[in-house]
N, C-alpha and C positions, 0 to 999 in steps of 0.2 A: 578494237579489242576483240579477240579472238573467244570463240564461247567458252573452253577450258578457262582461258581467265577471266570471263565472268563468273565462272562458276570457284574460282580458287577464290575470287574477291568475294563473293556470297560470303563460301564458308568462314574467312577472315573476320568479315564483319560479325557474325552470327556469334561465333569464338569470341569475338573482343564484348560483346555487348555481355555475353551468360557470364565474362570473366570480371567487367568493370562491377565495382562496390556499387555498394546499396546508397543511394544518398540520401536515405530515410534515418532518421535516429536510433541509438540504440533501445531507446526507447522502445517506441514506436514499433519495430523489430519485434520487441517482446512481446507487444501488444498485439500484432498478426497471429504470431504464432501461436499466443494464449487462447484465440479466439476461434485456433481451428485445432485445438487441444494437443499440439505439442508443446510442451512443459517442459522438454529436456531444453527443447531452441529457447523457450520465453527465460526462462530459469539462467543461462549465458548471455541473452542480449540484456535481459535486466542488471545482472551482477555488473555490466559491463557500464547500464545507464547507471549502477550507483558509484562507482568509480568518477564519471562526468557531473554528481555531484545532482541528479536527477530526485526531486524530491519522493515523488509517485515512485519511481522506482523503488526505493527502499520499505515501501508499504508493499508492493506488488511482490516482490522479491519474498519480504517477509512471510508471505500469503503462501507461497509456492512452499517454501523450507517449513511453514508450521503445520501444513497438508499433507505434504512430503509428496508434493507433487512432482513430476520429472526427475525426481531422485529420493534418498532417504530424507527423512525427516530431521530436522534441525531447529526442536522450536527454540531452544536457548538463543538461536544464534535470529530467530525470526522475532522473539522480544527487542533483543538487542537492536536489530535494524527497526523494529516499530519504534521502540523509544524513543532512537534520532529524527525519527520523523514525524515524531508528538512532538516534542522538543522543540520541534520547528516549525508547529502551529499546521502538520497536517492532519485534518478531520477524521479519515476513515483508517488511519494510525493510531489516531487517540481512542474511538471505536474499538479496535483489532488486541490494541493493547489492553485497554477495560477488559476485556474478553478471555485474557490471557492470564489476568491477575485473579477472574471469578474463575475459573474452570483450575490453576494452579499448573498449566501444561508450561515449561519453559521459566518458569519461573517458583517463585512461592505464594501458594494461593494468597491473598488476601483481599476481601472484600470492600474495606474502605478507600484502597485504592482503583477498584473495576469501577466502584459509586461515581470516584471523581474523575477519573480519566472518561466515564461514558459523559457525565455530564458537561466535562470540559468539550467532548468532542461535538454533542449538543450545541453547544454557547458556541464554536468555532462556526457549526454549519452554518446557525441560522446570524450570523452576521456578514455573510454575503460570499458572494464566487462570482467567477465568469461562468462555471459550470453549475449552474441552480438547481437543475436535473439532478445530478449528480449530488451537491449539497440537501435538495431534500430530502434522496434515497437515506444520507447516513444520519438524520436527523429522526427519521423515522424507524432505522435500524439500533442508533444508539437509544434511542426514547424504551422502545420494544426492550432493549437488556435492561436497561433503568428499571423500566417496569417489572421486569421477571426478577430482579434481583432482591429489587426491594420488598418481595414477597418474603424473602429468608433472611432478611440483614439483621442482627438487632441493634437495637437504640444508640448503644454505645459506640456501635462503628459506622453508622447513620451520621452521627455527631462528627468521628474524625472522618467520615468522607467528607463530608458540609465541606467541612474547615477545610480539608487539602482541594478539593473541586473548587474553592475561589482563589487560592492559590496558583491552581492549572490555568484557572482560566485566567488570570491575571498573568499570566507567564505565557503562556503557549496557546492561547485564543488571539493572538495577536492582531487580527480582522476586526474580532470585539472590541478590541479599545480603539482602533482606526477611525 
């Protein structure tokens, strides 16, 4: 082989490798990007992990759209994806969304529902993970709103938080009953 076509093979190879796919997830994808603050990339590779049906994506996603990071803000639409992923017993979903019911962004404020969905998210963390790091960051994050809220709740919505937080947690703490 003659060195022009060493050198057309270089280029060849170098071309096919920058052109072949990622075989990282789309996940995953969003998670690089988040991490070196592009938000417009995390904000597509997410949308795309929740298509795949990626649980953490639709928490992650949600997070991006209620910030209005890497695009305009969307919190209606970042409840909506936190729900489905309360729903389906994830922690810093059930967090995210308590947060979303006290503050009223994205939804309609109400506080006996922040009460129970922090405390559900609570009762999810600390009944176990592969990621314990991680579970006791939102354990310590949902406890902290618990706390701050409960400075302002009164008695009577105290009561129907109670009541619908063993509900949550009986529904969507699903680790808890495990």
């Amino acid at each position: 082989m003659n060195r022009s076509s060493v050198i057309v093979l270089a280029f060849a190879l170098i071309a096919g490798c920058a052109a072949a796919p990622s075989t990282e997830s789309e996940y995953n994808q969003g998670v690089n990007a988040y991490r070196v603050k592009d938000y417009v990339s995390a904000r597509l590779h997410w949308a795309k992990a929740v298509e795949e049906h990626e649980l953490s994506a639709l928490n992650n996603l949600g997070y991006l759209l209620y910030y209005g990071l890497g695009g305009n803000a969307d919190e209606s639409r970042a409840v909506q994806l936190w729900t489905q992923a309360a729903e389906l017993g994830h922690s810093e979903s059930q967090w995210h969304l308590g947060y979303a019911y006290q503050d009223g962004t994205g939804t309609a404020q109400d506080l006996s529902r922040a009460y129970a969905w922090y405390r559900c998210a609570v009762a999810n963390a600390q009944a176990g993970s592969d990621n314990r790091d991680a579970e006791d960051q939102i354990v310590q994050d949902a406890s902290k709103s618990l706390t701050n809220l409960l400075k302002r709740l009164p008695a009577n919505q105290l009561v129907e938080g109670e009541h619908l937080a063993k509900q949550y947690i009986g529904k969507y703490a699903k680790r808890a009953g495990a």
